[in-house]
C-alpha positions in Angstrom: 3.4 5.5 22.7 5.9 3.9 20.2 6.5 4.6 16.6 6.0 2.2 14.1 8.3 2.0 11.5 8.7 -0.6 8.9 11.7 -2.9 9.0 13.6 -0.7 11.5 16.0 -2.4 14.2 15.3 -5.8 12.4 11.6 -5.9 13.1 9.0 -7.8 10.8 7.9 -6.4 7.8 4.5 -4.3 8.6 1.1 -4.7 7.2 0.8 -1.0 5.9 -2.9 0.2 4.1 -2.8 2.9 1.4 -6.0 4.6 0.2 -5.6 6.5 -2.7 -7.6 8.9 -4.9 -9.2 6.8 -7.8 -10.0 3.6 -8.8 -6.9 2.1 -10.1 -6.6 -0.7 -12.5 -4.6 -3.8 -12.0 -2.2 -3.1 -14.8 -1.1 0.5 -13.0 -0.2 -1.1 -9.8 1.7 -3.9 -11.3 5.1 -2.5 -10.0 3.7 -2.6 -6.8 4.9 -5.8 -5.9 3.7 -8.1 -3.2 0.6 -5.2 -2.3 -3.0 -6.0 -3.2 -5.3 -3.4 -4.5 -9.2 -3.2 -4.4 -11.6 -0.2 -5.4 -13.8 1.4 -2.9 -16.2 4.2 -4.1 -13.7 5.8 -6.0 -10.8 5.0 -4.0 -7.9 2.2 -4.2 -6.8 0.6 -1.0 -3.6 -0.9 -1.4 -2.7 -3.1 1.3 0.9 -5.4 2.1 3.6 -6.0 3.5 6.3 -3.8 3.4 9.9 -4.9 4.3 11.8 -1.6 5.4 11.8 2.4 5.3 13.4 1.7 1.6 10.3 -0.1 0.0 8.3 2.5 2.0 9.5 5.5 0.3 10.0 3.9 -3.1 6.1 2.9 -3.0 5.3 6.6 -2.1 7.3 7.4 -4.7 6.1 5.3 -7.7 2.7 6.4 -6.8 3.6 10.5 -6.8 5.7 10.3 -9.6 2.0 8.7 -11.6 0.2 11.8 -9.8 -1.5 9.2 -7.9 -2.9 11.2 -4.7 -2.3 9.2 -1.5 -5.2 9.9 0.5 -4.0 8.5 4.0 -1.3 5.5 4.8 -0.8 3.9 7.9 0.3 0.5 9.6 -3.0 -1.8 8.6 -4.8 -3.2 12.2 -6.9 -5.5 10.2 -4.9 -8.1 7.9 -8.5 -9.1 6.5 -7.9 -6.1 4.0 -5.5 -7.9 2.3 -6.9 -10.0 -0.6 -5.2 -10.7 -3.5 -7.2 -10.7 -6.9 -9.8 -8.0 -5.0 -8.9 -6.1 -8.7 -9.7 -7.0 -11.7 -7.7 -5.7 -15.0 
């Protein structure tokens, strides 16, 4: 099976699908850029585009240093989860 890994060896950028704990407002994913977020039952999913391993990690990061808990992330299968304006501020 091969790995997925976003931006590597000048692929596309990959669709990737955060969940995390909470239901985040729009102002405290506004560094987020270019990701959509919408609440779920007490969850966020944050879905995008993300260009390389670089924007990858500093995502992760932006959210851990907030004490956001990522819940699960992974390449998203189904690019109907990304709607911008699914949050509302």
């Amino acid at each position: 099976m091969d790995r997925v890994v976003a931006g590597r060896g000048g692929n596309k950028p990959i669709r990737y699908r955060f969940v995390v704990r909470g239901e985040l407002r729009a102002s405290a994913t506004g560094l987020l850029e270019g990701l959509s977020v919408r609440r779920e039952g007490g969850f966020s999913v944050i879905t995008g585009k993300i260009i390389d391993q670089s924007q990858l990690h500093g995502d992760i990061d932006w959210l851990d240093e907030r004490g956001i808990e990522i819940v699960s992330f992974s390449p998203a299968e189904n690019p109907g989860l990304d709607r911008p304006g699914d949050i509302d501020g």
